[in-house]
N, C-alpha and C positions, 0 to 999 in steps of 0.2 A: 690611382687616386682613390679609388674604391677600396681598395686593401687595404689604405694609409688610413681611411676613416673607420675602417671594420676595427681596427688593430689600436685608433685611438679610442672605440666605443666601446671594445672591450676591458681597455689599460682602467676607463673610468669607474664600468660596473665595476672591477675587481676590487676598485679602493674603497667603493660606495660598499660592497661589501665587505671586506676586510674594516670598515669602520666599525658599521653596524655590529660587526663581531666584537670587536673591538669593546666597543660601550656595552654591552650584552655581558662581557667577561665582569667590566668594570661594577658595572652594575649588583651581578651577583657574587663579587667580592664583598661590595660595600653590604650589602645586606648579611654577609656571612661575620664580615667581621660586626657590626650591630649584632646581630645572634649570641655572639660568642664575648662580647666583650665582656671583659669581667668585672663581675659586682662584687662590691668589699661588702663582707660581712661588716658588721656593726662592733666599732672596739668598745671591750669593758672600760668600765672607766676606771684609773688608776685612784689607786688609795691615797686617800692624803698623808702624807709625810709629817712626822711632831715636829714642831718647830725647836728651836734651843729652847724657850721657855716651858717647854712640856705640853704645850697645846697646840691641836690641830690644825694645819693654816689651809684656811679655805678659800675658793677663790668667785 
């Protein structure tokens, strides 16, 4: 009886730690990808096009 509870008190801490690792991983994933995410540069902005009438069309 005593073995069957050592055996289940160990089965627990191992998950309780395997969790904790777990979110620990997750965690410093999510801060790497935040890190690393990429920022768009700033697009030029495109020239206006002459319209058929010969002038600019603006918007």
């Amino acid at each position: 009886m005593l073995k069957r509870l050592a055996l289940i008190g160990g089965a627990v801490a191992g998950i309780v730690v395997l969790r904790k690792k777990a979110k620990q991983q997750q965690a410093e994933q999510d801060l790497w990808t935040q890190a690393t995410d990429d920022v768009h540069a700033p697009v030029p902005p495109v020239p206006p096009t002459p319209s058929a009438n010969g002038s600019s069309a603006t918007a």
